[in-house]
N, C-alpha and C positions, 0 to 999 in steps of 0.2 A: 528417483525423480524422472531420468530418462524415461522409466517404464513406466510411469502413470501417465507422460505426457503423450508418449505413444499411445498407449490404452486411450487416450481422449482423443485423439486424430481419429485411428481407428474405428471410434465407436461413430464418428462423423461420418462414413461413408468414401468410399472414393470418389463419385460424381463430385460432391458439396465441397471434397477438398480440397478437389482441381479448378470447381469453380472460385473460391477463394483464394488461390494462389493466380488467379488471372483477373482478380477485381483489379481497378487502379490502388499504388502505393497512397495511405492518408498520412498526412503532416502528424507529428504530436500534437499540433496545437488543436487540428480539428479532433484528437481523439481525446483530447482532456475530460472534456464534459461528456464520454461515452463511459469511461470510469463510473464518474458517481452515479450516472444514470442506474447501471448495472447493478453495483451492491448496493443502491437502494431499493431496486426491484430485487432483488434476492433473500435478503432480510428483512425484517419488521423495520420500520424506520420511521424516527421521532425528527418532528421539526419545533418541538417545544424541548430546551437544554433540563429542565427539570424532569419533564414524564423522561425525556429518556434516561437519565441520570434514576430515576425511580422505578426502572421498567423490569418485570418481568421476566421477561422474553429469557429464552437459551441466549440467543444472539440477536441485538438490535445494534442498529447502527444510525448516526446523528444525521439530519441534513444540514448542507448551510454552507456560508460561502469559507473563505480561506480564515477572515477576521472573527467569524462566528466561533469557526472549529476554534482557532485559535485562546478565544475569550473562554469557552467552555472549559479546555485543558486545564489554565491558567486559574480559572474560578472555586471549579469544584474537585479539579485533581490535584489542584497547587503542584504545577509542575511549569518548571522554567524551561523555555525551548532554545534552542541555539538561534543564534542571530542568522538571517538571510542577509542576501544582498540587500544594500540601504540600510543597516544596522539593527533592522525591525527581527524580530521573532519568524521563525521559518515558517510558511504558509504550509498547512496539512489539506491532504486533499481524503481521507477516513478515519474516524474516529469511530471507533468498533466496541462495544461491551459484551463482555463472557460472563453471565452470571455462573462462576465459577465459585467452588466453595472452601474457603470460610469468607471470603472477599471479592466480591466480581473483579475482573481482569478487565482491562483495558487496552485494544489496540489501537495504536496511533502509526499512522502513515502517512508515505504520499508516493505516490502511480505517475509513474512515466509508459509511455511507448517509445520505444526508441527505433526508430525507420533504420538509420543509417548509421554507420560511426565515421568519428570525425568533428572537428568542430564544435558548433552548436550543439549536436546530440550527445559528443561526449562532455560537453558543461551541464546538459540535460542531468547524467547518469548522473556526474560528483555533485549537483545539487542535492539528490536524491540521497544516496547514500550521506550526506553530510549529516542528514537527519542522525543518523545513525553511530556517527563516527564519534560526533561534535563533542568536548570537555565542558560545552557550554552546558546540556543537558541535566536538568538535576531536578526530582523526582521528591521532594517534599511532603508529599501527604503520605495517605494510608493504604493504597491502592497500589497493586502492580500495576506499571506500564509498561507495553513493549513499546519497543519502537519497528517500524518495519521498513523497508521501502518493498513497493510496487510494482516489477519490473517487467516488460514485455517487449517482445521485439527482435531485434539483432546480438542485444546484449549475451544473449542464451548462446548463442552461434558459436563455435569454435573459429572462427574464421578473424571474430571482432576482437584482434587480441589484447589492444587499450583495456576494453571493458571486461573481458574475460579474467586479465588480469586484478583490475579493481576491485570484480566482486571477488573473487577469491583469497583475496587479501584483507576480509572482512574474518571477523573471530565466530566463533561458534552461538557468542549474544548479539549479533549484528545481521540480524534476519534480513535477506532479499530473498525474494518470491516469487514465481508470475501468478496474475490475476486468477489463474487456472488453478492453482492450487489451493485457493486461501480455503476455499471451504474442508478440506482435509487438516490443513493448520487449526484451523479452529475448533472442528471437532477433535483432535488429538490436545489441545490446552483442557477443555471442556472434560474428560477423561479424569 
């Protein structure tokens, strides 16, 4: 993991990498809607739940707010999500399909940035991973689902030892990722 993420720095350049290491720090919250922006420009992406639920595509991916993603999961994956804060069902910020074979795959996540640790940004991370952890989870239809979380940031750091230890206390089915990598995760499911 180390070495592929080096390989993408690397391949950035040093000017571009020192100029991003002197832009201003951005909050999670302004980087939320930079997520979806991105794997919806990367992927083919459906804002009808049926074409995309019926699509083609290697890899398509759904647009829509947190209640849409949510209604799709629940509709056509029959899959129960663990409860968020307010007792509602956890808001997904990716709903990903693999047409994989004998049964397309389905990933489900949700993407944080985490600036800083501490606080606020470590409720950030254990929202995130709750997706993941929760008893509440349960997978009723026909479909594989993974579940993922989305992580970038500080979390990755040796330094942040809160979240260092968190993720690593996740099991071998309890995918965290950064953003950087999913396209190698999906081509190696797709495999």
């Amino acid at each position: 993991t180390v070495s592929r993420i080096a390989n993408r720095i690397y391949g950035i350049g040093f000017d571009k990498m020192i100029s991003s290491f002197e832009e201003p720090i951005e909050t999670s919250r302004q980087m939320g809607p930079a997520f979806s922006i991105w794997i919806r420009s990367k992927y083919t992406c459906y804002t009808s739940q049926e074409a995309f639920f019926n699509s083609k595509d290697e890899i398509s991916v759904l647009a829509g707010n947190d209640a849409s993603l949510v209604e799709f999961v629940k509709k056509y994956l029959n899959v129960s999500l663990p409860k968020g804060t307010g007792g509602d069902e956890k808001g997904l910020d990716a709903v990903v399909k693999l047409n994989t074979l004998p049964t397309p795959t389905f990933v489900i996540g949700e993407a944080k940035f985490l600036s800083d640790e501490g606080g606020h940004q470590n409720a950030q991370l254990k929202d995130a991973l709750h997706l993941l952890t929760s008893k509440d989870f349960k997978n009723n239809g026909e479909f594989t689902v993974m579940r993922i979380a989305i992580l970038d940031g500080v979390c990755w750091l040796s330094g942040a030892r809160k979240m260092q230890k968190d993720i690593r206390d996740l099991n071998d089915n309890q995918i965290a990722i950064s953003a950087l990598l999913l396209d190698d995760f999906f081509t190696e499911l797709l495999k």
